[in-house]
C-alpha positions as CSV (number, residue, x, y, z in Angstrom):
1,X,0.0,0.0,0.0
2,X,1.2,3.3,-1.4
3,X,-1.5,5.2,0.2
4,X,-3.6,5.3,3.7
5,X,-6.3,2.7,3.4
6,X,-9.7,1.9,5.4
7,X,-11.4,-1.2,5.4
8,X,-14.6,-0.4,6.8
9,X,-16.2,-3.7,5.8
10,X,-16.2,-6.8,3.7
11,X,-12.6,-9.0,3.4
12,X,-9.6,-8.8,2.0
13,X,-7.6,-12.2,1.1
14,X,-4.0,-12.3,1.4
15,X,-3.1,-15.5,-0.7
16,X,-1.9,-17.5,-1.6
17,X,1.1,-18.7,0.0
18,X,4.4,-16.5,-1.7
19,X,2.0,-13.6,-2.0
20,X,2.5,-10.0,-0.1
21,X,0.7,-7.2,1.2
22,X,3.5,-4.5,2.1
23,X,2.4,-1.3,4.1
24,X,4.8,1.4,3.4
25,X,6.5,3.9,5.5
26,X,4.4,6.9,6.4
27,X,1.0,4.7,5.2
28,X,-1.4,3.8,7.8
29,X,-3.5,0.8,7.3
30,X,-6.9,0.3,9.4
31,X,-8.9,-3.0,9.5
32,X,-12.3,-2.8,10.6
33,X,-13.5,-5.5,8.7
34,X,-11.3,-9.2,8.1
35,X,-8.1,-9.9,6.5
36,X,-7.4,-13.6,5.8
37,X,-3.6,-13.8,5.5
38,X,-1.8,-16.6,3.9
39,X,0.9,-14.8,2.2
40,X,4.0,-12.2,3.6
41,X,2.5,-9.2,4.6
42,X,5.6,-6.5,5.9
43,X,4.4,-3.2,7.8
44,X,6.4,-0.2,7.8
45,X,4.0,2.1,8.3
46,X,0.6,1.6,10.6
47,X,-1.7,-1.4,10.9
48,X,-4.5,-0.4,13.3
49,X,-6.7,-3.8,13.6
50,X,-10.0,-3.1,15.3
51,X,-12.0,-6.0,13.0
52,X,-10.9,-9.2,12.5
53,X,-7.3,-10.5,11.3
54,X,-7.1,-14.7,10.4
55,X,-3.6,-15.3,10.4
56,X,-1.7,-18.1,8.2
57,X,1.0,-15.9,7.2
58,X,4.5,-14.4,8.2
59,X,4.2,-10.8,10.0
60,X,7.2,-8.4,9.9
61,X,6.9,-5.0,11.3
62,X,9.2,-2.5,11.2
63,X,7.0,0.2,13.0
64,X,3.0,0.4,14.7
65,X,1.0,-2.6,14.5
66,X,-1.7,-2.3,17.2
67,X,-4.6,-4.9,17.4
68,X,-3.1,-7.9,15.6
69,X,-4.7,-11.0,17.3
70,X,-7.1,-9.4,19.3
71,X,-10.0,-11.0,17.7
């Protein structure tokens, strides 16, 4: 993500395996609906996670992740 992005509802899939879903510096990312990881996703910038976050994948964060595995 190249830009600050809301997902207010519905799903995004992360997938498959060897995929990536890369939040750049300075970008913020905020979940408030689901995210179904099964690929790499690496956040430099900001995930806020306040919906739901199904996790198969590898997490690297370089900066503010709040939320992840709260629900």
């Amino acid at each position: 993500m190249n830009v600050n992005f809301v997902l207010n509802t519905g799903t995004i899939n992360i997938g498959p395996m060897n995929s990536k879903l890369r939040v750049r510096e300075g970008v913020t990312f905020t979940n408030n609906g689901t995210v179904n990881a099964k690929g790499v996703v690496l956040i430099e910038g900001t995930l806020i996670n306040t919906g739901r976050y199904n996790n198969d994948s590898v997490i690297t964060s370089s900066s503010d992740s709040r939320g992840l595995g709260t629900k």
